[in-house]
N, C-alpha and C positions, 0 to 999 in steps of 0.2 A: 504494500500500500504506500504510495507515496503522497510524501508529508512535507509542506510548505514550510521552507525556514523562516525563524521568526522568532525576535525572542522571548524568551521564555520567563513567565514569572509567574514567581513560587510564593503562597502563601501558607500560612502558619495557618493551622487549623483552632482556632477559637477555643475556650472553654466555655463551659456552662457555670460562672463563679456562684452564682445562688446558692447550688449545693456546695455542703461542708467541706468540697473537696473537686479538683480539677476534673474533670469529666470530657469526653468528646460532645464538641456541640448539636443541639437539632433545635427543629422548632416546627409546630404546626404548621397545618396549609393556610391559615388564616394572617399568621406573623411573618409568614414565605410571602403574602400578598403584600403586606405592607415593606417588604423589602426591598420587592423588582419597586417598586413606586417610589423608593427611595433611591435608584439606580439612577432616577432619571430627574434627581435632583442634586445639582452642583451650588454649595453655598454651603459658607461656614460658618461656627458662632464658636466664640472661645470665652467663657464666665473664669472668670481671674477673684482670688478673694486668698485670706491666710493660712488657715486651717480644715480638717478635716472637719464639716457639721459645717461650717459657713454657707457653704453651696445654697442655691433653694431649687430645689430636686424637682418641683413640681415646675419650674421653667425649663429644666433643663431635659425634661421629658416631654415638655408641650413643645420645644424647640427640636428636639431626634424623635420621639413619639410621633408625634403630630405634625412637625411643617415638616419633618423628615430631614433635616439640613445636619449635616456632619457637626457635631458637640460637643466640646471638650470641658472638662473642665480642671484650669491649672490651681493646685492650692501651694503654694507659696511654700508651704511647711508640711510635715508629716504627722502631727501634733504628738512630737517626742517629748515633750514639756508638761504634757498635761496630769487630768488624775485618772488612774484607772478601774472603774466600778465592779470588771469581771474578777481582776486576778491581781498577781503581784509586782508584775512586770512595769519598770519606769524607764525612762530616757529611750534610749533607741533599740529597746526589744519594744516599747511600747508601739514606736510609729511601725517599726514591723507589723504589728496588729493592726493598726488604723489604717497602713497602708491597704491591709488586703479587707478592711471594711469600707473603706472607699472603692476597692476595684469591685466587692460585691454591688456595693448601694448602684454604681453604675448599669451592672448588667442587668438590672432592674428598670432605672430610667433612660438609658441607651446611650448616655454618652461616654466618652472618652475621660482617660485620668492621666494627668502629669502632673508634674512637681518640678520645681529648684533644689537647691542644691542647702538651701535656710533651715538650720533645726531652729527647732520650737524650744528656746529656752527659759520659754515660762510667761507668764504674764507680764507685760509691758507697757508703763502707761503715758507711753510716749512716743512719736513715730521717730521722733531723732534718738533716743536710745536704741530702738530697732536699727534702722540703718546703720547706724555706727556700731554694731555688734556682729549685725550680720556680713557687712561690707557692700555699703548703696551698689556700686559696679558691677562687682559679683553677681549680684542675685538680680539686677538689670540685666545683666549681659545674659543669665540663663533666660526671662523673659522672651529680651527680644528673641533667641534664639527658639525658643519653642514657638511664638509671633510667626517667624520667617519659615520652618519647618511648617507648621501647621495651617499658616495661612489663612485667619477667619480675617471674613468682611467684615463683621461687626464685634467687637470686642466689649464685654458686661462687667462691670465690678458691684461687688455686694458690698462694698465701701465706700466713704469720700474722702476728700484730701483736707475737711472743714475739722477733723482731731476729735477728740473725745473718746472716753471707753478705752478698748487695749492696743496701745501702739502699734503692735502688728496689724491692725484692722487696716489704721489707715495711712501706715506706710505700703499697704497692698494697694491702695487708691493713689497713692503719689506715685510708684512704681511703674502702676500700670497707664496714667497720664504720660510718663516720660515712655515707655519703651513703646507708646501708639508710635511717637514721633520718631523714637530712636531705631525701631525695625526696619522705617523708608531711605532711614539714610547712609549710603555706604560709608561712608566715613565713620559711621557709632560700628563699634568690634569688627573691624572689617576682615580678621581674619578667618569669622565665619562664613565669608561668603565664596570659599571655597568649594564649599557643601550647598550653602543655601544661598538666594536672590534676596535684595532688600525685599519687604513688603508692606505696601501700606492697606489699613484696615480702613472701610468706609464711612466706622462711626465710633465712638467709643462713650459707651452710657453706662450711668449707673443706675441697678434697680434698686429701688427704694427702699425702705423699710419700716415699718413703724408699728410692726401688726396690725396691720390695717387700717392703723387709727391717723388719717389723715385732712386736714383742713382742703378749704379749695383752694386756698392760697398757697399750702405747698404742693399741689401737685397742679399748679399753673404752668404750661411749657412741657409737659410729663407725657408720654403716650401712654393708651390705655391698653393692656392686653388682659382679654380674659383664659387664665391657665388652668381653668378647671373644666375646660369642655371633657365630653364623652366619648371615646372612640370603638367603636360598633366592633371593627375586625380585634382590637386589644379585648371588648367585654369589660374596658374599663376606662375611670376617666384619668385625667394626669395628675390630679390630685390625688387618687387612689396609689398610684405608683407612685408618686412622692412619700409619700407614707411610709408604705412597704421600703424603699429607697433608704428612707431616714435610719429607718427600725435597725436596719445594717450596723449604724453606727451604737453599738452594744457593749463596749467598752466606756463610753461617758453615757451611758444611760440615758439615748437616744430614741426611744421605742414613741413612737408618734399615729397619731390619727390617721385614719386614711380617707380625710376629705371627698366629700361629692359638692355636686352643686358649681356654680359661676364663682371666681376668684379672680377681682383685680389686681394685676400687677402694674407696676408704675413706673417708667423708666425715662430718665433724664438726662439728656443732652450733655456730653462732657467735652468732647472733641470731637472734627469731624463735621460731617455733611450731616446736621439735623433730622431726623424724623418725622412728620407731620401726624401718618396715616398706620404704619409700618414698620415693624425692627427692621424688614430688611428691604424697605422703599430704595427703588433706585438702584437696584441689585441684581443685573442679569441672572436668575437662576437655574438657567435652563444648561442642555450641552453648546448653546448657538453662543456664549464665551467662551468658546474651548476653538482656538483654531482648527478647522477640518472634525469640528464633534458634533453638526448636527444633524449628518446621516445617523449616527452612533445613538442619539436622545431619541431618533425617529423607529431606530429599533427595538429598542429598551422601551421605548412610547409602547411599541406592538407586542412584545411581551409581557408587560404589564395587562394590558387589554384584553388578551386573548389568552391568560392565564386560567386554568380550569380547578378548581382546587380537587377533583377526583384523581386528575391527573396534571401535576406540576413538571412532570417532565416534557407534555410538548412542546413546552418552551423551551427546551434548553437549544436548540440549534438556532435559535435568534440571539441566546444569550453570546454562546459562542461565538458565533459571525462579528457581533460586537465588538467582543474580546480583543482578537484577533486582529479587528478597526485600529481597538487602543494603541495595539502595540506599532502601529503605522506613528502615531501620534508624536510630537516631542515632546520630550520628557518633561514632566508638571506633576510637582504634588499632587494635582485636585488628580490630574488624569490617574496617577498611580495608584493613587486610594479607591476611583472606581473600579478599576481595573482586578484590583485586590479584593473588593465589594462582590465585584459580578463574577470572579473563580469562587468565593463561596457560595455565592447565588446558583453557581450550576452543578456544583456537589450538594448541597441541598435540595433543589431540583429533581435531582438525578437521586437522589435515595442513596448517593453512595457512600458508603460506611468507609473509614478509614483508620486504623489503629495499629500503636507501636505498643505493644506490651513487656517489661524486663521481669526478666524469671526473680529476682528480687528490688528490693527499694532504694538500695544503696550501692557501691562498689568505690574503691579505692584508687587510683592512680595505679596502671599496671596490673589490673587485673583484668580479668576476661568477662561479660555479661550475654547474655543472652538475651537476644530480638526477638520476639514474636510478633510477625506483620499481619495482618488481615486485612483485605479489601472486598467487598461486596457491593456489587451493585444491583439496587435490590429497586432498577426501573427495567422497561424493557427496550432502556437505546441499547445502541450495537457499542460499548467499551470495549478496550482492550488495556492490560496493565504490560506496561513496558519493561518497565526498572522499576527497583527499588534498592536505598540505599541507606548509611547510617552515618552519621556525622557527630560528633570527631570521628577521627579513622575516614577511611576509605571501605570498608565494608560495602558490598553490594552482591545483587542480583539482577539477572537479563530474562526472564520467567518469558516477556513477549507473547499475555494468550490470551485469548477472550474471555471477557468476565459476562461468563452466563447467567442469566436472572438468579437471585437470592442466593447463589452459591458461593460461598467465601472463597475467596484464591490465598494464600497463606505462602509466608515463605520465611522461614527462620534464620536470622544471622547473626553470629557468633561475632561482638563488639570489645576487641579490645581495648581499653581505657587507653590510651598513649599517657607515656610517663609526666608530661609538659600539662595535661589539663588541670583547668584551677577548680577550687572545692567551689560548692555548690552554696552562693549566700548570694543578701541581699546586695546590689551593686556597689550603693551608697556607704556600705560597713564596710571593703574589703580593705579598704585602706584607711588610716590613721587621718583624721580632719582635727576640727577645732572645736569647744564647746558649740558654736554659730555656724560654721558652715563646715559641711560636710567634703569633705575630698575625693572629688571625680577626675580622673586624669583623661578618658577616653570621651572626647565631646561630644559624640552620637549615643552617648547613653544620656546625656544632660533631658532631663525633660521625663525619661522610662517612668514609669510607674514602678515596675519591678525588673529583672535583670530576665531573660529569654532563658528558655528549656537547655538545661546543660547534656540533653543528647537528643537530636530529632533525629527525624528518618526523611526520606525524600522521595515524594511515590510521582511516576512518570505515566500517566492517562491519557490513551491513543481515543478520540473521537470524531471521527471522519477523518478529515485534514487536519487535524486540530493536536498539537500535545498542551496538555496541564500539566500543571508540576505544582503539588503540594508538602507544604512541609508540616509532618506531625511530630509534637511533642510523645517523646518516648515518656510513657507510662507505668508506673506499676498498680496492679490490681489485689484485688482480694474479695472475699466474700467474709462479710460479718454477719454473726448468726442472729443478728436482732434488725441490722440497719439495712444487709444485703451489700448488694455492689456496689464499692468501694472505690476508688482510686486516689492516686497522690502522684508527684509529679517525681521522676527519677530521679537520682543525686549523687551527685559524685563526693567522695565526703572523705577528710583523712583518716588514714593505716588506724591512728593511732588518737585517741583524745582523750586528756586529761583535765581534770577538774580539783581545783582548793578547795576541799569543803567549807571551810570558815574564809567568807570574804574580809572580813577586819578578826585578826587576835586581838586579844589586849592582853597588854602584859600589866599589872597593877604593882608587880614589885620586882626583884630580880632574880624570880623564881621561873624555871623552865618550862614553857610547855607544849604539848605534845599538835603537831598539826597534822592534820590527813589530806590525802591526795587520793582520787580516784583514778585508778585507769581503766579505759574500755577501748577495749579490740575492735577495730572492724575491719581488719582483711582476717585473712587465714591464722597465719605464725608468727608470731611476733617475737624476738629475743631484743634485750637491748638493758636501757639503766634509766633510774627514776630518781632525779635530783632536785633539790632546790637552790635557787639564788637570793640570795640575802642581801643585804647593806650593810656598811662596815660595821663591827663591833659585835654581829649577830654568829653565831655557830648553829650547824644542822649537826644531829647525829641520829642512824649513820649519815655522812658526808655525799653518799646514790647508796640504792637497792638495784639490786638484779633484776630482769624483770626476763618472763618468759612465760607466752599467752602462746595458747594454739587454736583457740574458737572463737569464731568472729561470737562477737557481741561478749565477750566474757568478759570482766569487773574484776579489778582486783586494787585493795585498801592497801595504802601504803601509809607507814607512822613518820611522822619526824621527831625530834625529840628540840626544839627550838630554842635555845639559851640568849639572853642580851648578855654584854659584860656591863662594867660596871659605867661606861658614861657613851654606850651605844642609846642612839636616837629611832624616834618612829622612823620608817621604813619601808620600801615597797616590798612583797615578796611573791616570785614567782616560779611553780613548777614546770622543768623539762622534761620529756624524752628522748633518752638518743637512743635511736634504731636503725639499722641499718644505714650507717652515714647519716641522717638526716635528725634535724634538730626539728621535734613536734611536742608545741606549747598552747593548744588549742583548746579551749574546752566547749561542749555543743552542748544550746540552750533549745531545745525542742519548743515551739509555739503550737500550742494544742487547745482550739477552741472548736466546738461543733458547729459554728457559724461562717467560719473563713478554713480556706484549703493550711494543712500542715503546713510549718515554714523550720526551716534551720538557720540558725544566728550560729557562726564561729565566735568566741571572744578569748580573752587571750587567756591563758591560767595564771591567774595572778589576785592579790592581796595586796593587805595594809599590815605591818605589825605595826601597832599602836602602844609605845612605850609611855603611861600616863601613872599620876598619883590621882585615885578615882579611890574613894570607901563607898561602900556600901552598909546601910542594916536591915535587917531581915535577909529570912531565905527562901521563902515560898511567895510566888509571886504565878496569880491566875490571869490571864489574858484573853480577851477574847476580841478576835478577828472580825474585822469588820468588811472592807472591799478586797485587802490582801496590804499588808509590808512587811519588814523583814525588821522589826524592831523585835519580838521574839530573841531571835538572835544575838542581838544587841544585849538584852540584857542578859543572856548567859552568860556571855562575855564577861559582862560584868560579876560573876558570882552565881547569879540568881539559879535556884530552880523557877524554869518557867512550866506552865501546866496549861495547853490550849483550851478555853471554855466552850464544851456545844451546847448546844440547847437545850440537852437534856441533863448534862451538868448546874447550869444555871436555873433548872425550874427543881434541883431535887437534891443536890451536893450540896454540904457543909460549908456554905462560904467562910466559916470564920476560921478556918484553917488556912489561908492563906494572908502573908501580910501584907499584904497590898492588891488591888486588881488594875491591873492595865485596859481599857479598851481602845482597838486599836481604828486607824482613820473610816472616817465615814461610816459606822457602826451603826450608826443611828441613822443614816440612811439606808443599810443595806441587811439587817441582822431584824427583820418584824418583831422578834420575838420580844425584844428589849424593850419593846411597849408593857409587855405584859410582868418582865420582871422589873424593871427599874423601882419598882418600890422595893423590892428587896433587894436592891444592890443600896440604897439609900440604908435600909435599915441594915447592913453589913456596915455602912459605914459608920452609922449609928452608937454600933456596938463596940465599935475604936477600931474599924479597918480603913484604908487608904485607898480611892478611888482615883486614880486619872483618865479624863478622858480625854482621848485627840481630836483635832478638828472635825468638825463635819460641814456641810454644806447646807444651803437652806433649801435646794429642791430635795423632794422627795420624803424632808426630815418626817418621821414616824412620828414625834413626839415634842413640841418643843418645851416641854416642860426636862429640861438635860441635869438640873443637879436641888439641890437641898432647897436653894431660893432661885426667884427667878433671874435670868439674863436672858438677852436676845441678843442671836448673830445678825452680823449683817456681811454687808460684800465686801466691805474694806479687807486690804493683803497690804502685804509689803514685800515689794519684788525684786529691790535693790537687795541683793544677801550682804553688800557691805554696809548696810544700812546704821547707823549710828544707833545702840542699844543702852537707853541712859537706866541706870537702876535706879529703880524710885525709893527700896527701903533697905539699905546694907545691912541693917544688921538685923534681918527679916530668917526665921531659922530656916526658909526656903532660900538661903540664897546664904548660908549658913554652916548647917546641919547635911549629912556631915562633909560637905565638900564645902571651902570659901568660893563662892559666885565672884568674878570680876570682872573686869568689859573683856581681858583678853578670852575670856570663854567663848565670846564672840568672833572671833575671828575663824578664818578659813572656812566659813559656811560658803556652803552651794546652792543655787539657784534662785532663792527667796529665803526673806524670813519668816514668812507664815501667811498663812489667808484665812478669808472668814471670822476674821478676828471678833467677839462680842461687841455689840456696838453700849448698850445699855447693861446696867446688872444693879443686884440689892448692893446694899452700902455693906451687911454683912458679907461681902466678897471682898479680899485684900489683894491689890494689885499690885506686885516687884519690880515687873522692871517695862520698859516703855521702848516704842519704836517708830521710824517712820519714813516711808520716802521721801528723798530729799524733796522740799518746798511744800509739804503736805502735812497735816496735825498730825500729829506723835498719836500712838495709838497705846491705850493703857492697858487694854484686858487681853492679854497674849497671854495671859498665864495667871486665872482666877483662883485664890484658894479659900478657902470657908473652913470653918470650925463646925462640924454637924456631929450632935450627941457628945462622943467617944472620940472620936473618927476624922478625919479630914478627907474634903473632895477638892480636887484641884480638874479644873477644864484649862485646855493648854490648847493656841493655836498656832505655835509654833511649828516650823516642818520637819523634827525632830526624824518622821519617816526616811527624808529624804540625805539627814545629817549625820546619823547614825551609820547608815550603810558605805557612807563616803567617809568615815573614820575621824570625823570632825572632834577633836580632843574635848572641848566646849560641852559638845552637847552629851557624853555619857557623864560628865561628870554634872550640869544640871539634871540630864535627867535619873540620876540616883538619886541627886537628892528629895525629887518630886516623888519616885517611888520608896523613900525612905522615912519620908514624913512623917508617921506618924510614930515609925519603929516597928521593931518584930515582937510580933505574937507574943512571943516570951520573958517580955518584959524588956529583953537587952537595947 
């Protein structure tokens, strides 16, 4: 049969992100219908804002839902900063999560997701702290470049440049004013226009916000769109998928209404050619802007039209003819992205199945995996499968045979890993960046959502004159015996990975003690030695252990025995393996939530020894876990038996066995039960026990009655961590007893001093010490303590979570003393 050359382009086969986990994509006859209809519309829209949850999901599905126009949307940040409601995870295992709750909420309301290169370091109440943290140019320059890549007419901000609320809001509003200007002009980063063409956008607005609640005077000059229409082939309206969209975001406890009915949205002129009627007034939408595309829109017109939904495939030989058109075409984003559109459009079509399956999840550098391909074409065109192939390596097959209705063609290949492939992580982590931005060295990842399948396959589809070439991510599968079929995305992962059990030691005096290290297999055989590195003045013994593993996935505990001398200082400390020549210091954070697909973080194996003079009194100390931190830990460190509180603890255990109770952040948002006991955590304290409680937030709160008398939270934080911390009562036994509180306590904190701080409280609360960001009132109630019965309760809204774990000297020694207050049980 002879076949017309031409080139050739390969697409990635899509996943399904809704489900817990990576999947091959499909979709009804009905959402096939709204696709070809979207083939035959060329028009972009790019919604620019900070954070993950900024978006407003319900434009950004009535914009890809509904008018059908390609829809992105950039968040500036990964929300690494934020808090997390599910689990325990902060900083950049967090945006790992938000990442893939953003690529979920997308595949929901149909648009697109990218990002800069800006972590999220917390609340900011200022757009000139932002810039100047994050680096104005930097995080311009990744804009304009996703601008010039992605190319929208019309470019949306959910912010303004008029200040107010948290600096990143509307330094994303001043941002994306400059890089309208800065993507048309060669001269702004001109080195990217190697890759990419200036480009300019036709309009740049911003949509409003007010919940609704707006005058006629501010939405004078505003256009009006309604985003809650109804769409017959969805079965729903955009509101409804906005909802569902939002729900996504389940790590800040995002779970939201799924709207019906008319919603106005308001959108206002920022730069640009004005709007009168239209977001996208004045904007050829058709393929007749496409040089030589409006034969191409005329057949995509007749496919759309003559679409049958019993049978979606007699369209695909108009699809293809298309195709085919494109590749005549010069080369244009817009054209590449149809082009990429309408190859999925005619495997979808076409009923044709395509999957790489690996005989296991993981493999090492150097070892060998196994392919399982399968192709079915499960319409009745005349297919034929050519090739197939696997990438890394060179791996392939010439199979060259017709694929006959419903009957799989399968073809297995033996994938050796080449010893050169890098492990399988998020792009944005692989390399060492700054607390602010993150370090990307390779410019065509700038923008990724997440980093591409670390092994596809490449399957070669004969259809008349025609070849396709698709690329699928290699898979691993499984059947679970509750949930069913399974999948997760392959990975390449190191030999060897070890983990510090204790992220901070403390050492309290000059007494030795013992630290462990875990190591876990994941090739075959492993021989080699398991050491630690220290800072001067510290000794290990032994000095390495032997180490010799022969089962993937097998665990083995290693001791150190850790000594300071006598004027060694805090410290970093970090475990190696040397195995086979190679130096492996990695330890893997699994990201396991039933809402977003599995993810693997590398980070390094490493600690803090923390050489401090910290007392403690008492020894029993009950805690109970509120959204997830790692203070627990913290106070072992410190001496403490800690003891976790569950529910059924708390409604039926002996509290007054414990000298003190910790509850840990957002408790009282996340823990129903504590409605029901808080009087008896009250009458524990009552009875002369120690209550601390950590901050919590005022969405959601279960109860706001939180201790003996009353107080009320409010929104105020303090987000400067070098925030000036003046103490109000020195010789306060919290600030005392047994540790002396001084301002140096203060120092070396990370990311903020606290949030949610009480705004109001009884006079019987005594307040220590004060805070505040610069030019703003000092805030007094960061740390309320009261006298109740026996007992003392102290609410504390400090981010002790976040200082504790970063080995902040300051903070274990205030917070013994909060946990020490009142003394142990036993009188001492």
């Amino acid at each position: 049969m002879k076949r017309a050359p031409f080139h050739l382009l390969t697409l990635l086969i899509l996943t399904n992100f809704a489900f817990p986990d990576v999947r091959p994509r499909s979709v009804d006859a009905a959402a096939l219908k709204l696709e070809l209809k979207k083939l035959t519309v060329v028009g972009n829209v790019l919604y620019l804002a900070a954070h993950p949850d900024d978006e407003n999901a319900a434009v950004l599905a009535y914009l890809s839902r509904g008018r059908l126009l390609r829809t992105g949307y950039l968040s500036l940040t990964r929300g690494d900063g934020g808090q997390n409601l599910i689990g325990s995870e902060q900083g950049k295992l967090l945006g790992v999560i938000r990442t893939q709750e953003l690529l979920a909420a997308r595949s929901i309301d149909g648009a697109e997701q990218f990002f800069t290169r800006a972590v999220d370091f917390g609340y900011s109440k200022t757009a000139e702290e932002t810039l100047r943290l994050w680096g104005r140019e930097a995080v311009l320059s990744d804009i304009v470049w996703v601008i010039r890549k992605f190319q929208p007419d019309v470019i949306i901000t959910r912010f303004t440049t008029e200040g107010g609320g948290h600096g990143n809001h509307t330094a994303s509003a001043i941002l994306a004013q400059e890089a309208f200007q800065a993507a048309a002009d060669p001269t702004r980063f001109p080195g990217q226009l190697k890759s990419v063409k200036p480009w300019q956008a036709k309009r740049l607005v911003w949509n409003m916000y007010n919940w609704g609640r707006y005058s006629d005077a501010e939405t004078t000059g505003a256009l009006t769109i309604d985003v809650g229409e109804y769409n017959p082939l969805l079965g729903r309206s955009f509101r409804e998928l906005a909802g569902e969209s939002r729900t996504m975001h389940k790590s800040q406890g995002m779970g939201a209404p799924e709207g019906r009915g008319t919603s106005a949205n308001y959108f206002k002129p920022q730069a640009g050619e004005p709007a009168r009627s239209d977001l996208m007034e004045g904007i050829d939408l058709t393929w007749g802007r496409i040089p030589g595309g409006a034969a191409i829109g005329q057949l995509l017109g007749k496919a759309w039209s003559s679409y049958q939904f019993e049978d979606p495939s007699s369209v695909v030989p108009l699809l293809v003819q298309a195709y085919q058109m494109m590749q005549k075409l010069e080369a244009n984003p817009m054209v590449r992205y149809k082009a990429e559109e309408t190859l999925e459009a005619i495997r979808l079509c076409s009923g044709l199945w395509l999957e790489a399956i690996s005989d296991r999840a993981s493999a090492s550098p150097g070892q060998t995996v196994t392919v399982n391909l399968a192709v079915i074409n499960r319409s009745r065109l005349r297919l034929r499968l050519l090739s197939v192939s696997v990438e890394p390596g060179a791996a392939s097959k010439q199979p060259d045979l017709r694929l006959e209705y419903n009957v799989p063609a399968t073809a297995t290949i033996p994938l050796p890993i080449p010893a050169e492939t890098g492990y399988t992580e998020p792009y944005w982590l692989a390399e060492e960046g700054t607390p602010y931005l993150y370090e990307v060295r390779d410019q065509q990842k700038i923008g990724l959502a997440e980093s591409g399948p670390a092994v596809r396959a490449k399957v070669r589809i004969a259809f008349e004159t025609a070849e396709l070439m698709y690329e699928v991510p290699v898979l691993y599968r499984w059947v679970d015996p509750v949930q069913g079929e399974r999948y997760r995305a392959f990975e390449v992962a190191p030999e060897v990975s070890v983990r510090l059990n204790e992220p901070v030691t403390l050492f309290a005096n000059g007494q030795p003690k013992r630290v462990h290290a875990e190591v876990t297999n994941g090739t075959g055989t492993v021989s080699g030695t398991i050491s630690v590195r220290l800072p001067a003045g510290w000794a290990a013994d032994p000095a390495s252990i032997p180490l010799n593993l022969s089962v993937k996935g097998e665990k083995r505990d290693s001791e150190f025995r850790i000594s300071p001398a006598a004027g060694a200082v805090s410290g970093p400390i970090s475990v190696v393996v040397e195995a086979e020549g190679k130096l492996l210091a990695r330890s893997v954070a699994a990201v396991e939530y039933p809402h977003i697909p599995a993810q693997t973080v590398f980070e390094e194996s490493k600690g803090v020894l923390l050489r401090l003079d910290v007392k403690k009194v008492g020894q029993r100390v009950g805690y109970i876990m509120g959204s997830g931190d790692f203070v627990p830990e913290a106070l072992r460190q410190m001496g403490y038996e800690v003891t976790p509180l569950t529910d059924e603890s708390l409604l039926v255990a002996n509290l007054s066995s414990y000298d003190a109770i910790v509850v840990g952040i957002r408790a009282y948002n996340t823990r129903p039960l504590l409605q029901t006991v808080h009087s008896r955590l009250l009458d524990y304290v009552s009875a002369g026990g120690t209550l601390v409680v950590q901050y919590n937030t005022l969405q959601e709160l279960i109860t706001t009655d939180l201790g003996p008398y009353p107080f009320r939270l409010s929104r105020e934080r303090v987000s400067v961590e070098e925030a000036p911390v003046r103490i109000l009562a020195p010789e306060h036994p919290l600030l005392t007893q047994p540790n002396r509180i001084t301002a140096s306590d203060f120092e070396g904190w990370v990311q903020e001093r606290g949030l949610y701080f009480p705004g109001q409280w009884d006079p019987k609360y005594q307040t220590v010490i004060s805070t505040g960001d610069p030019g703003e009132p000092a805030l007094d109630g960061g740390v309320l303590y009261a006298r109740h019965g026996k007992g003392i309760y102290i609410y504390t809204s400090y981010a002790w979570f976040r200082e504790l774990p970063a080995g902040v000297p300051g903070a274990y020694r205030f917070f013994a003393n909060m946990v020490s207050a009142r003394g142990s049980k036993d009188g001492s």
